[in-house]
DOFI-246986 format. One record per residue (C-alpha): x, y, z; residue in three letters. Coordinates in steps of 0.1 Angstrom, whole numbers, padded with zeros to 4 digits, always signed. Layout:
% residues N
XYZALA
...
% end
This chain:
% residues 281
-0213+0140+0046UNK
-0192+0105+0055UNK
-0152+0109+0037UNK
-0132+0079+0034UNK
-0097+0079+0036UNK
-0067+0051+0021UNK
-0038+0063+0024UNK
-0007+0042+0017UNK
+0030+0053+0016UNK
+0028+0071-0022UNK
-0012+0086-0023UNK
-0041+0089-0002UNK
-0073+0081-0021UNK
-0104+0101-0006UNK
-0140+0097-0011UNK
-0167+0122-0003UNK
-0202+0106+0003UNK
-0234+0120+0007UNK
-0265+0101+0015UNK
-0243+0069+0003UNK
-0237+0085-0028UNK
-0198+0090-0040UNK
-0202+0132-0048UNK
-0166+0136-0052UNK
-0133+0116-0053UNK
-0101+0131-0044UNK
-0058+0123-0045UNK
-0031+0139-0023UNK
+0000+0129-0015UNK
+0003+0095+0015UNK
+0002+0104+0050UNK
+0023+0076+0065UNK
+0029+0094+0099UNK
+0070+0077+0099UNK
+0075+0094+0072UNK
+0052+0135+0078UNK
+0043+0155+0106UNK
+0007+0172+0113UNK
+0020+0202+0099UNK
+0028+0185+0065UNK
-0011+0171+0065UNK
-0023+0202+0073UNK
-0006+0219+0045UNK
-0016+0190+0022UNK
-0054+0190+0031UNK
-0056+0231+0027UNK
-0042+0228-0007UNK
-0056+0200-0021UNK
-0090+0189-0005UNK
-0101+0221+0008UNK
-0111+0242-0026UNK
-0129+0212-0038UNK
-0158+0206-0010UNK
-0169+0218+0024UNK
-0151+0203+0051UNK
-0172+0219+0080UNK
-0202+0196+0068UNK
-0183+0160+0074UNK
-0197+0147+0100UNK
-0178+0117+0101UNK
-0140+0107+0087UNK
-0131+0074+0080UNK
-0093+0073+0078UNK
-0071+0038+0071UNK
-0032+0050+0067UNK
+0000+0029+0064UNK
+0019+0037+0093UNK
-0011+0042+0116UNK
-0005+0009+0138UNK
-0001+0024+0168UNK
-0020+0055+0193UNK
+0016+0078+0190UNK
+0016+0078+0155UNK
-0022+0074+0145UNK
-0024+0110+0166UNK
-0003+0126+0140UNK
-0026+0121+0122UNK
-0053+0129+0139UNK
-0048+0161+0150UNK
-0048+0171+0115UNK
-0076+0160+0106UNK
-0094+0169+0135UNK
-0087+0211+0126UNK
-0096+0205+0090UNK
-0130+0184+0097UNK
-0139+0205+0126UNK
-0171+0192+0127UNK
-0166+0153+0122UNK
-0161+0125+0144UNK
-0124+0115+0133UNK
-0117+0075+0133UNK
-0080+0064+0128UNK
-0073+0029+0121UNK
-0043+0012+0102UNK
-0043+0005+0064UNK
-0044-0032+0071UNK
-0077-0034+0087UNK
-0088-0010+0054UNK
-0077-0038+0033UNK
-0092-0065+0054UNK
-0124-0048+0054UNK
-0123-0042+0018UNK
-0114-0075+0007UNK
-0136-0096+0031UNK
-0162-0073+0044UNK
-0178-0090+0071UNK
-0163-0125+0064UNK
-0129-0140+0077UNK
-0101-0146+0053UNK
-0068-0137+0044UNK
-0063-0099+0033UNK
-0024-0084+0019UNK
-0017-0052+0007UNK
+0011-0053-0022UNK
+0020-0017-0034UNK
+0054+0002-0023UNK
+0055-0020+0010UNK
+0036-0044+0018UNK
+0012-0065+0049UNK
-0007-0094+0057UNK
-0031-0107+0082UNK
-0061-0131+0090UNK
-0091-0112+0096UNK
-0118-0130+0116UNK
-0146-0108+0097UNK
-0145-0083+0125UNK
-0109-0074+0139UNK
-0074-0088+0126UNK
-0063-0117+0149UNK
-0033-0128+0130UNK
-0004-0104+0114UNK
+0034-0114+0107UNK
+0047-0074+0114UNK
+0054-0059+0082UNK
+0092-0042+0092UNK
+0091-0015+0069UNK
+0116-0010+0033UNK
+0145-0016+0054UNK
+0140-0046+0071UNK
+0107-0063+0051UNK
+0082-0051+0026UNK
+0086-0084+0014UNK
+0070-0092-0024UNK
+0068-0049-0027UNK
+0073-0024-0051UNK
+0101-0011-0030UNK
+0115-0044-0029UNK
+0115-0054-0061UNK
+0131-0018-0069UNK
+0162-0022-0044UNK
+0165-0058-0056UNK
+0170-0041-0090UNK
+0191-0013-0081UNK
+0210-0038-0061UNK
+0222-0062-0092UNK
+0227-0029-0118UNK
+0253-0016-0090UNK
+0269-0048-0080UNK
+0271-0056-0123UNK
+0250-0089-0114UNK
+0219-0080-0140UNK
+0228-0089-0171UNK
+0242-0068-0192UNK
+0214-0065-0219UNK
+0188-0059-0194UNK
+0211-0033-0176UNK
+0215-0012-0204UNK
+0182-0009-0208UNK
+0181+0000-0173UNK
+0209+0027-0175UNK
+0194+0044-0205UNK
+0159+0045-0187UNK
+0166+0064-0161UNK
+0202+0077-0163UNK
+0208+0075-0128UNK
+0248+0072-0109UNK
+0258+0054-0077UNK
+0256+0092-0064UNK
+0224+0102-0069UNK
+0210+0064-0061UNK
+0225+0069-0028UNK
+0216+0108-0023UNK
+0180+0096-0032UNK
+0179+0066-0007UNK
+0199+0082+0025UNK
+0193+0119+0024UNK
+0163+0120+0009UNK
+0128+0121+0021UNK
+0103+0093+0011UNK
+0133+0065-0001UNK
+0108+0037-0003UNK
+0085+0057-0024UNK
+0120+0063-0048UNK
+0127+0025-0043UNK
+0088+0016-0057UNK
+0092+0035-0084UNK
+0112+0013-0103UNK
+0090-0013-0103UNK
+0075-0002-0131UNK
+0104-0007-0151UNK
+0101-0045-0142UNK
+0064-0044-0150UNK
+0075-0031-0187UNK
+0101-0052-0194UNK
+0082-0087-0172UNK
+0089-0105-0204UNK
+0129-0105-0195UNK
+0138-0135-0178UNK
+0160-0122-0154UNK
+0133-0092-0144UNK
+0107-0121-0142UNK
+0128-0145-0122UNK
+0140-0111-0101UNK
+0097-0105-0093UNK
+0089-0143-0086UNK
+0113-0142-0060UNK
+0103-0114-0042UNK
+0066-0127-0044UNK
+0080-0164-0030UNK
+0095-0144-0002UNK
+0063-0130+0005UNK
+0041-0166+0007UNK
+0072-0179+0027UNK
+0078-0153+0055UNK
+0040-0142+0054UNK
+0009-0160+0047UNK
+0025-0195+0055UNK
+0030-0183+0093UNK
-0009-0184+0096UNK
-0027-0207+0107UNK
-0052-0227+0075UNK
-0035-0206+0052UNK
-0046-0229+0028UNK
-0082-0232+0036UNK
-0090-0195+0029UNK
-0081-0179-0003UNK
-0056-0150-0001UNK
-0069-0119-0015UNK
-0047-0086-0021UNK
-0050-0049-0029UNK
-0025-0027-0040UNK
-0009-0016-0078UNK
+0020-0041-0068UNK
-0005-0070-0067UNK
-0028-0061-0094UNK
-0003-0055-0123UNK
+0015-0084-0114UNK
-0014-0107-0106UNK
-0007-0131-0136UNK
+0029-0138-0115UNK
+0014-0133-0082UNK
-0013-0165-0087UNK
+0013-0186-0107UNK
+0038-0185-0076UNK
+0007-0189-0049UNK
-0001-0215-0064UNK
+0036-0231-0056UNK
+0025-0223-0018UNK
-0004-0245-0026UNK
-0026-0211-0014UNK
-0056-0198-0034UNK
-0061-0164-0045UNK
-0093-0152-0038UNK
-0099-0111-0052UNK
-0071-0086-0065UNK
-0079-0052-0068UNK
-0055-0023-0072UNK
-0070-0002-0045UNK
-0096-0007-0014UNK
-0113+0022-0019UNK
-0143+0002-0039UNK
-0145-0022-0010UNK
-0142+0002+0016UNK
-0174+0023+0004UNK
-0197-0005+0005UNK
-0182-0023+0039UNK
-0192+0016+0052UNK
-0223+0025+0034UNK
-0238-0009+0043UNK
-0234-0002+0079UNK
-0251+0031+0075UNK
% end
């Protein structure tokens, strides 16, 4: 049996093949090694994966995590997965190379993830040779879900969103300066709590200021990302990710200002990952 693994900062999707056939698909919770230990992915895979097929008959484990961008923290993960697939050949490699190989397969293009944080790179149809570093919720994550939910928080404290929209907002979720602050400082997983309300903006897009608020974060994205790379405008731009996909009507309209293409939009790699792997096979 092959198993495929994306796992971003919110979910890991997993996909159980067999003879290239899909025989079961699976969720747990994301595995972005900043943010758990092995012991957390240990617990996770004996709860959740491991009543639901047999994990001694992988022989091979094809895992793409957010997080995973270098040897210290892609072992974190790896020495998880190595005691639950005792019998597989465990491959690590980092959620942007998952998308690239997704979204292009063999070809070279432009790839971006767009879901609670977000990444870019130019992929030559082999290994990534371009990538503006993606510097996490605090410091980038430009055109995210995590972005456009502390851009959001950010105007309902400081009384900038306007006062119709920010009722809305209070009555939605009832939520204080305290427990805001509690959820984003003491808290584990703050850019997971920051995502979240993105999809108040997705159900309320029609509001001016909320679709002003998303184009901006999106124009942030073209300007401090895919504009750093060389031809950005001779290859389309293609995305995965629930940020990207739900937004998509937005996200073309403000490429389009870039003068960049869009090229395919999917809400997850997982599709695209199963037939770059089962057509190497």
């Amino acid at each position: 049996m092959l198993v495929i693994a994306d796992s971003g900062a919110t979910k890991t999707d997993w996909s159980i093949l067999q003879d290239g056939k899909i025989i079961n698909q699976l969720q747990t919770i994301g595995f972005n090694p900043f943010f758990v230990q092995s012991s957390d992915i240990k617990y996770s895979l004996e709860k959740e994966l491991y009543p639901f097929f047999d994990n001694t008959a992988v022989s091979s484990v094809y895992f793409y995590g957010a997080g995973c961008s270098t040897e210290n923290k892609g072992n974190i993960v790896f020495n998880a997965l190595e005691d639950f697939f005792s019998n597989a050949q465990i491959n690590i490699y980092h959620d942007l190379l998952g998308a690239a190989r997704a979204l292009c397969g063999t070809s070279p293009g432009i790839a971006c993830i767009l879901g609670t944080g977000s990444n870019s790179c130019f992929y030559d149809g082999k290994v990534i040779t371009e990538n503006v570093t993606s510097l996490g919720y605090l410091f980038g994550d430009d055109g995210s879900g995590a972005q456009i939910g502390k851009r959001m928080i950010e105007s309902f404290l400081k009384e900038t969103m306007p006062d119709d929209i920010a009722e809305v907002f209070k009555n939605t979720y009832q939520i204080t300066l305290e427990n805001i602050l509690d959820s984003v400082y003491k808290k584990p997983f703050p850019n997971r709590y920051l995502a979240s309300f993105a999809r108040f903006a997705c159900n309320h897009i029609n509001n001016t200021y909320i679709n002003v608020l998303v184009r901006n974060c999106f124009s942030d994205f073209f300007s401090v990302q895919l504009t750093k790379y060389n031809g950005y405008k001779e290859y389309p731009a293609n995305f995965t990710g629930s940020i990207a996909f739900y937004f998509s009507d937005i996200l073309k309209e403000v490429a389009q200002t870039f003068g960049i293409q869009t090229g395919i939009i999917t809400q997850n790699p997982m599709e695209g990952l199963i037939k770059y792997h089962t057509a190497l096979t």
